[in-house]
C-alpha positions in Angstrom: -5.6 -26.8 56.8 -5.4 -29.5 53.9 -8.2 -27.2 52.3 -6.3 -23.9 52.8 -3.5 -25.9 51.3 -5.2 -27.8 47.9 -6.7 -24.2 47.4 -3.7 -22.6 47.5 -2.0 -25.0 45.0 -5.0 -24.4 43.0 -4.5 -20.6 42.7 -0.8 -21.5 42.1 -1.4 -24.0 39.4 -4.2 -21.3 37.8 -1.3 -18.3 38.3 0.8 -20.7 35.9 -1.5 -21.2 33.9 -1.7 -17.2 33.2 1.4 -17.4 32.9 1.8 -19.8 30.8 -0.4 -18.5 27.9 0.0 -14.8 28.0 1.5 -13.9 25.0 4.5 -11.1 25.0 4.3 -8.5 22.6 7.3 -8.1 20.8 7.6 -5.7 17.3 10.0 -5.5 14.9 10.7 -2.7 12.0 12.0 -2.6 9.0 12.8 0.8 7.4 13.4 1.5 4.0 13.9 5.1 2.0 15.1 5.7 -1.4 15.2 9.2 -2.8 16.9 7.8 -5.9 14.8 6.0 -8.8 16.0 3.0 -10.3 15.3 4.4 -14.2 16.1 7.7 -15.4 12.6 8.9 -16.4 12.4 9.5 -13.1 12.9 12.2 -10.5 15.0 11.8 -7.7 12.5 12.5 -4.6 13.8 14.8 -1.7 13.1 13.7 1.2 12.4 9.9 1.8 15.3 9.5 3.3 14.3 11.8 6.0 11.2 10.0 6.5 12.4 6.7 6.4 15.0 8.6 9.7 11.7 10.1 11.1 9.9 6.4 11.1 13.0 4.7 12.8 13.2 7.5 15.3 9.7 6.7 16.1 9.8 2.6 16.2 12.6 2.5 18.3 10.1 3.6 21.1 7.7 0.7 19.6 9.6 -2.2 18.6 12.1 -4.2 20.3 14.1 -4.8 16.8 14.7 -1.7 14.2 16.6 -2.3 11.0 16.9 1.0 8.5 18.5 1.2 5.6 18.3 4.6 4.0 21.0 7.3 2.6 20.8 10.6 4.0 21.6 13.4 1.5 23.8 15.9 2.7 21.0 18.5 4.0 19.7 15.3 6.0 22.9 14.0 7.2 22.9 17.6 9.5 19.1 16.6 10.5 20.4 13.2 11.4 23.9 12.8 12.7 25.6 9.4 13.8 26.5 6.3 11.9 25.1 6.2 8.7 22.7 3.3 8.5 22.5 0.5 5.3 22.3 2.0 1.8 18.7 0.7 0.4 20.4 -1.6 -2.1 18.1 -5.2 -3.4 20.9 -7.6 -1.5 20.7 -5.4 2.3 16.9 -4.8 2.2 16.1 -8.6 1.7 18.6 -9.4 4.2 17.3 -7.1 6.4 13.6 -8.9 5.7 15.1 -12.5 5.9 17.1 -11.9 9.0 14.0 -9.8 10.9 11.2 -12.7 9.3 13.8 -15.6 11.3 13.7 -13.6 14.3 9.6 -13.0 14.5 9.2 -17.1 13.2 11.8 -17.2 16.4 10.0 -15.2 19.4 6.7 -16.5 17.6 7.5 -20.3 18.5 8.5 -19.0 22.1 4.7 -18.1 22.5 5.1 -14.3 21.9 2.6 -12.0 20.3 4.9 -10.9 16.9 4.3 -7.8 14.9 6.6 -6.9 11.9 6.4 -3.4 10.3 7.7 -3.1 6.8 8.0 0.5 6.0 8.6 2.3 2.9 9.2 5.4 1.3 10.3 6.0 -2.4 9.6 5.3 -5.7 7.0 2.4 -7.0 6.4 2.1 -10.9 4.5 -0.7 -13.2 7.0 -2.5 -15.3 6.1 -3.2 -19.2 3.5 -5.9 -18.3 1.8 -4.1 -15.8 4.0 -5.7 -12.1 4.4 -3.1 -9.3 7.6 -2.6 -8.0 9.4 -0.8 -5.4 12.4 1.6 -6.8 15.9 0.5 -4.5 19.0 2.0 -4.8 20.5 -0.4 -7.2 17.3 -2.1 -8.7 13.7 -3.7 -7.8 12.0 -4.7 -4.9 8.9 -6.6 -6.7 6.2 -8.2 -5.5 7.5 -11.3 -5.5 10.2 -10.4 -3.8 7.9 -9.5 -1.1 5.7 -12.2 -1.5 8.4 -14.9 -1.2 10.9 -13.1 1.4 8.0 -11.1 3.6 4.2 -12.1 2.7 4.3 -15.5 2.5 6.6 -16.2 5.4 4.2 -14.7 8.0 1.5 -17.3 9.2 3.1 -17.1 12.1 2.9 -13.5 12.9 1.4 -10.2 12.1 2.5 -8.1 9.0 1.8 -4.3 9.0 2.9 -2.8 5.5 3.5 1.0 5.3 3.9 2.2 1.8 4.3 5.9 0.9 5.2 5.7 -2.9 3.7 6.3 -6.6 1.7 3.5 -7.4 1.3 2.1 -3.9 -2.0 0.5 -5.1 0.1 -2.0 -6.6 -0.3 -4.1 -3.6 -3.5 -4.4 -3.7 -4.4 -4.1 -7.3 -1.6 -6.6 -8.6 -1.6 -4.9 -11.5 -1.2 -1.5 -13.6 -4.3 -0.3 -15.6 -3.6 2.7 -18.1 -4.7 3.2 -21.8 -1.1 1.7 -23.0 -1.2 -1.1 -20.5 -2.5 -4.0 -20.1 -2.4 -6.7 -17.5 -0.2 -9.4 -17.9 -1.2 -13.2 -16.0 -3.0 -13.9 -13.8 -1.7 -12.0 -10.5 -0.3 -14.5 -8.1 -0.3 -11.5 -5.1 -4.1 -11.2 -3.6 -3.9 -9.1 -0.3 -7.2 -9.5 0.7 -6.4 -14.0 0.5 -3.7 -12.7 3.2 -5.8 -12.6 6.5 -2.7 -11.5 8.9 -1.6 -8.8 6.9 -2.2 -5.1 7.3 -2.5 -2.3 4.8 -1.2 1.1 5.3 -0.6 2.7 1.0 -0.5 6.3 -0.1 -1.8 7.0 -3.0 -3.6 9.9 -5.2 -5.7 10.4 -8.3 -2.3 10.3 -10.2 -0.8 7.6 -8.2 2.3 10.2 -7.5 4.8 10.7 -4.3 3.5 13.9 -2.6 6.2 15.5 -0.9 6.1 19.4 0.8 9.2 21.4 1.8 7.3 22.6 4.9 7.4 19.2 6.4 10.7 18.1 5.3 9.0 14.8 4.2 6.0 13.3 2.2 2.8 14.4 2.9 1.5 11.2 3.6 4.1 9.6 5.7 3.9 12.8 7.7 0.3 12.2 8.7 1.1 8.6 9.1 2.9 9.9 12.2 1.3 12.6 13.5 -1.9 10.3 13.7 0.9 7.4 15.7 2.0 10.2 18.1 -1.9 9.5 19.6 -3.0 12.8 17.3 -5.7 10.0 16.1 -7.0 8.3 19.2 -10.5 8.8 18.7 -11.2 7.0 22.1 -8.7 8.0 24.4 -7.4 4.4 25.4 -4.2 4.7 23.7 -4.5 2.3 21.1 -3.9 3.5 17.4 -6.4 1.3 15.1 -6.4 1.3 11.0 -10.0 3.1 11.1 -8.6 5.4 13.2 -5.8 6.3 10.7 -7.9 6.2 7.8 -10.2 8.7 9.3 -7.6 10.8 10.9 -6.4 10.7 7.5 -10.1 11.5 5.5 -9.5 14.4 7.9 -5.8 16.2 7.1 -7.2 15.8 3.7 -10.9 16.7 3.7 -10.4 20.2 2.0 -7.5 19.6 -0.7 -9.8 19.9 -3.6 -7.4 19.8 -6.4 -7.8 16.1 -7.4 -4.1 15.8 -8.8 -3.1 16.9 -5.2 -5.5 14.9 -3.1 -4.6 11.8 -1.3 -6.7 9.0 -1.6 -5.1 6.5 0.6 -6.0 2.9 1.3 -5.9 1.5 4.8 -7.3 -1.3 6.3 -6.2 -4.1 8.9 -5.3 -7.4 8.9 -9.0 -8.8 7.9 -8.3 -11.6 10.7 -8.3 -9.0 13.3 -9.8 -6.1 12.5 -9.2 -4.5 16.1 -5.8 -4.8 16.1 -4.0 -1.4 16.9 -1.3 -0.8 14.2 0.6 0.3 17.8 -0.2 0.4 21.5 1.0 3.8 23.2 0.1 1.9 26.6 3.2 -0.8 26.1 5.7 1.8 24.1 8.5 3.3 25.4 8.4 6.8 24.7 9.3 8.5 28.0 6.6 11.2 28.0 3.1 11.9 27.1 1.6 15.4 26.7 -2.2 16.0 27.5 -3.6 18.3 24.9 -6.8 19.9 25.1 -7.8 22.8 23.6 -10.8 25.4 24.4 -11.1 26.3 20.6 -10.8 24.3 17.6 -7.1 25.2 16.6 -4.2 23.5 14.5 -1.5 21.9 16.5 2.0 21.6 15.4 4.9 19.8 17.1 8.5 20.6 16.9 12.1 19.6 17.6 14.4 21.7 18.4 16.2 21.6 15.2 12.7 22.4 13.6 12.3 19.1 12.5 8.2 18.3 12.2 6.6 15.8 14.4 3.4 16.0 14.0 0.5 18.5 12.7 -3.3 18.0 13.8 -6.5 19.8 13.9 -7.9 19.5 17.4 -11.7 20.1 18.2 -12.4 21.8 20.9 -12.6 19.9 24.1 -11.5 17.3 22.4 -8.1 15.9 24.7 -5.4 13.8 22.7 -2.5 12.2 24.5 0.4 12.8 22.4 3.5 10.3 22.8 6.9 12.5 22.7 10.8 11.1 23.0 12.4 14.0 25.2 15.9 13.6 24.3 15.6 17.1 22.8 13.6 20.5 23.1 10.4 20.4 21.7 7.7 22.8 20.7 4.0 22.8 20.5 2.9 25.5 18.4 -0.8 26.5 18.7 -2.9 28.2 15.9 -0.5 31.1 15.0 0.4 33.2 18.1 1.2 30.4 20.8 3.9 28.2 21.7 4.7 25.8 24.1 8.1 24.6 25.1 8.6 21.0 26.1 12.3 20.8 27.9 14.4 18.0 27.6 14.3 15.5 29.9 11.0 16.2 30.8 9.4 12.3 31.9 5.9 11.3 32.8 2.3 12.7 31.7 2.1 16.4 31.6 -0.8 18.9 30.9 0.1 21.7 28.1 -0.8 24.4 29.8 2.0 23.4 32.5 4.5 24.5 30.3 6.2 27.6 29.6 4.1 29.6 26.9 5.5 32.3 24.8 6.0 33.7 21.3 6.2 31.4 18.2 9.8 31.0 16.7 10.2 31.2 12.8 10.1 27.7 11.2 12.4 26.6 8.4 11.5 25.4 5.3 12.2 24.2 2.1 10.0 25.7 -0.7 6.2 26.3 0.8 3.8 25.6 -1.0 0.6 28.2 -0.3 -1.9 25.7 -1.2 -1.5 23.1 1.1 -0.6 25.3 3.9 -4.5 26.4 3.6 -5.7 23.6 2.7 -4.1 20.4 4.9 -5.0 19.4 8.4 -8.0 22.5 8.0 -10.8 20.0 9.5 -10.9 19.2 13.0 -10.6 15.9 14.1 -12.3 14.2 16.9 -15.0 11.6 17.8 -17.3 12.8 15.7 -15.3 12.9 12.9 -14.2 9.7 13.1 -17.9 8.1 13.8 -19.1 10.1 10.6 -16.5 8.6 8.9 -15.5 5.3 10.1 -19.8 4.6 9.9 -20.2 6.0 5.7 -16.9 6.9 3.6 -14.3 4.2 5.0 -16.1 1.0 4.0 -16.0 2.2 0.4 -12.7 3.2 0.8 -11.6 -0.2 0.7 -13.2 -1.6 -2.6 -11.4 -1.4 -5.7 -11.6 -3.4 -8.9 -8.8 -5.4 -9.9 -8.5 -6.9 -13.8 -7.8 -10.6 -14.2 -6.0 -11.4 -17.5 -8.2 -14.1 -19.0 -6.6 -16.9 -20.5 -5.9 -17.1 -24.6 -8.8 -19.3 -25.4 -11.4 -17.2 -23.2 -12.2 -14.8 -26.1 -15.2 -13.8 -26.8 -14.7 -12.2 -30.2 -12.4 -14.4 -31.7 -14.4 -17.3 -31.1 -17.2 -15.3 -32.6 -14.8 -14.6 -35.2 -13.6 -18.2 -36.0 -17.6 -19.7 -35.1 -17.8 -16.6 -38.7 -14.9 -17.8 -40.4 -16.3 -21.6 -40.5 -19.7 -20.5 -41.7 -18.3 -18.3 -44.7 -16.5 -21.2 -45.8 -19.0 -23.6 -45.5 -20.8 -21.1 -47.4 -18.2 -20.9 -49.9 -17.5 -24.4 -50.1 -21.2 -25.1 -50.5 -21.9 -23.0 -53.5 -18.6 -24.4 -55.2 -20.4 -27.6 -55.1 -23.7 -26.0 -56.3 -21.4 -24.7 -59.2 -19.9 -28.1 -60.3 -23.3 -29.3 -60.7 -23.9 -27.0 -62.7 -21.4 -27.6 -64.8 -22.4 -31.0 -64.8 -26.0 -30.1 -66.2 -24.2 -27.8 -68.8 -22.3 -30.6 -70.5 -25.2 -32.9 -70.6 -27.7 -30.5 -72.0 -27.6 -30.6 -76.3 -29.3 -27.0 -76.2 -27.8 -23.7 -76.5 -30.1 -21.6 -74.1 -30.1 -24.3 -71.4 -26.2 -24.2 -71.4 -26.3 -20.5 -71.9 -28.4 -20.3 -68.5 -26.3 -22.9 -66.6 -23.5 -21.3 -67.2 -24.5 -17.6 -65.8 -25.4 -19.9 -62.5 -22.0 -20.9 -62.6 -20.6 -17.4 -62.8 -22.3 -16.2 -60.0 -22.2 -19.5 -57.7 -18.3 -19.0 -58.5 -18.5 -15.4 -57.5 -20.6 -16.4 -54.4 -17.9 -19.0 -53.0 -15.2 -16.9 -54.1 -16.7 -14.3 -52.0 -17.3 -16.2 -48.8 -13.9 -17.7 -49.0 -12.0 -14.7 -48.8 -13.9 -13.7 -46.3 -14.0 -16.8 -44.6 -10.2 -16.5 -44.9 -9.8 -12.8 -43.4 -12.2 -13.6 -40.4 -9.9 -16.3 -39.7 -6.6 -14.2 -39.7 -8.6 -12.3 -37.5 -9.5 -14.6 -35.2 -5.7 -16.2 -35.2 -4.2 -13.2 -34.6 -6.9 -12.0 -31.6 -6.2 -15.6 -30.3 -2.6 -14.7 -30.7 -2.2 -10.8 -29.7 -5.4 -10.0 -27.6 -5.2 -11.1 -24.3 -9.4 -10.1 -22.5 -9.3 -8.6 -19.5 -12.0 -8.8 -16.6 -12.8 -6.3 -13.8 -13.3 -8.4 -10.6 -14.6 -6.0 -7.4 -12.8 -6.7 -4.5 -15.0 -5.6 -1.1 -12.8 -6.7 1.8 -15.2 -7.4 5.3 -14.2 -4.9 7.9 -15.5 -3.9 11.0 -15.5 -0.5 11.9 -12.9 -1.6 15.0 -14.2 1.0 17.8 -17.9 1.1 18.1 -18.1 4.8 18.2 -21.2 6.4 16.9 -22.5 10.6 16.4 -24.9 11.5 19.3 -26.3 15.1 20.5 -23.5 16.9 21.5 -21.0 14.7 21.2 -20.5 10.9 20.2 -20.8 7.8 21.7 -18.2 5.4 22.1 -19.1 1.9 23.1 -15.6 -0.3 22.9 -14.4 -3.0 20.3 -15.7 -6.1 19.2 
């Protein structure tokens, strides 16, 4: 009996123990779109607002805190009733950080597992001296702004940053490399020294916003969340990874061939835990999940009722996604061309698509199609093998960029070699002056006419000689000062970060191979 007993305090004290060190996920979200640029050489965008609503529509079924800030235009405020949230202006978005970094250092010191998602959609431009910034509605959201508000501030916690604007590479690059532009200091903002932080940045050949009518959004942000919806899940446990984005990604985009329209993004996660899924479908709170699985390869498109896009994938064939839906409203699954599905509202649980009531594809709104990514986007199926071909070549060198390092004024080549010139052309010039006043010296002492005759023609040209060399003694300096002053060398550093592939999935006849995490 005192044996039944010590062993049952045992299991007690070891249930405790559990308890004690399981860590509670807890997520929080902060949502930011701008349509309107900070500078007028700009174009307003169209339609960040409605992704930064789409985004918070979608994190409120992931994280336990959402803050947006965003202001509809007025075809979006009929897309997205209810109270209008924050305007992006500087003062509310870095409140909004502040206030969501205090309560992630908060539940982090309770013991919980803390994720924060900064997402944004807009504008991002190089200022004069080559700093990325983020476009808000009343001025800049710079990088140090991030790095002191957001970056810095999260040793505690995870950081996920989502980016869908020109220049996005800022964030990882520092700094702005064009013909005109130089870089300016030593950047003080090195992702890859930032071992918690994750990387989610659009970006194309011309480092623009992509945005399409059809979708009511950018491009990118839209296949952001198609691929979160589970569209992505290579391996089918529910878990969203970065490689699994990025090659979901490589996918939508394998046959845009018009560089100028291509995206190029750069993804990778936090290099301290390379596994981590930028979300967990198994612990969100979306009330339903649809089992698609398809007997031919055909695009998939998901819709609300008030034709608002949810998602667009290729599916392979045989190949099942679980697809995460919020049933507050009709939706419709539209495949290939001729078939629909209707998901009702209110529908809860896991479903199979061909449970639901098939018929006859409505016509879609949109705003200005454009015929060339309608053929071209989401064109290659994605599946396992995809993902293995992709995630085991293409990704790893999707990550390595160079990044230029100002050097500092005195570590210049040329105008030391410049200067080391300058020095020798006087000394050159100084020495023959002397060889000339010895001459001179010789001329005077010498009683006969030829003698002083020939010393003096040595004269002439020792004079020309050092006259010579001085001058350009003289412009090789100025040359010199003003590189020392005006030139600032650059050097290209390649950055490689170390990333695992973060599912162990591998191509195999017929099929692939998946063979779990690290």
């Amino acid at each position: 009996m005192r044996q039944a007993t010590c062993a049952v305090m045992m299991f007690g004290a070891v249930l405790l123990c559990d308890v004690g060190v399981w860590a509670k996920p807890h997520a929080l979200a902060i949502v930011v779109g701008n349509n309107q640029p900070s500078r007028g050489d700009l174009d307003p965008l169209r339609f960040a607002d409605d992704d930064a609503f789409r985004y918070a529509d979608y994190f409120r079924y992931v994280a336990q805190d959402v803050l947006l800030l965003a202001r509809a235009d007025q075809e979006s405020s009929a897309l997205y009733p209810g109270d209008p949230p924050l305007p992006p202006t500087r003062s509310n978005v870095l409140d909004a950080i502040d206030g969501s970094v205090a309560k992630a250092e908060e539940h982090a010191s309770a013991g919980d597992d803390v994720v924060v998602y900064f997402v944004f959609s807009g504008h991002g431009s190089y200022d004069a001296e080559g700093r990325g910034f983020l476009h808000l509605e009343d001025g800049k959201l710079t990088t140090r702004d991030l790095f002191y508000h957001l970056i810095s501030r999260s040793t505690s916690f995870r950081l996920v940053l989502v980016v869908d604007a020109c220049n996005a590479g800022f964030l990882v690059k520092s700094r702005g490399e064009t013909a005109v532009r130089r870089p300016a200091g030593p950047p003080t903002l090195e992702m890859e020294s930032y071992e918690n932080v994750g990387l989610v940045l659009s970006s194309s050949s011309t480092g623009e916003v992509k945005e399409w009518g059809r979708y009511l959004a950018g491009i990118f942000s839209h296949q952001v969340r198609s691929a979160l919806t589970g569209a992505a899940d290579a391996d089918g446990d529910s878990r969203i990874t970065f490689q699994e984005l990025a090659s979901f990604a490589a996918a939508a985009n394998a046959k845009v061939d018009n560089p100028a329209l291509k995206l190029t993004p750069y993804i990778r996660p936090p290099l301290s835990t390379p596994d981590m899924p930028l979300v967990d479908l198994s612990i969100a709170a979306f009330p339903a999940t649809l089992n698609i699985s398809l007997d031919e390869p055909a695009k998939v498109t998901i819709y609300r009722q008030n034709m608002v896009r949810i998602a667009d994938f290729n599916l392979s064939a045989r190949h099942t996604v679980q697809v995460a839906l919020a049933t507050s409203t009709e939706h419709y699954v539209v495949v290939g061309e001729k078939t629909e599905y209707l998901v009702p509202d209110g529908l809860f649980g896991i479903f199979e698509l061909d449970s639901l009531e098939k018929r006859e594809p409505v016509e879609v709104s949109s705003r200005g199609v454009d015929q060339y990514y309608l053929e071209r986007l989401f064109q290659v199926p994605y599946d396992r093998d995809f993902a293995a071909q992709y995630l085991s070549g293409p990704y790893q060198s999707s990550l390595i960029f160079e990044r230029s390092y100002e050097k500092p004024w005195w570590d210049n080549s040329l105008g030391w070699s410049l200067s080391g010139l300058s020095l020798a052309l006087l000394g050159v010039s100084g020495a023959f002056y002397y060889q000339a006043a010895d001459e001179r010296v010789a001329a005077l002492s010498t009683p006969w006419a030829d003698e002083k005759a020939s010393h003096n023609s040595t004269i002439s040209k020792y004079n020309d000689i050092s006259l010579a060399s001085a001058i350009a003694g003289g412009v090789s300096a100025a040359g010199a000062a003003a590189l020392f002053l005006f030139d600032r060398p650059t050097e290209s550093v390649r950055i490689e970060p170390k990333v695992g592939p973060g599912i162990d999935i591998r191509p195999a006849p017929g099929g692939a191979v998946v063979e779990g995490r690290f």
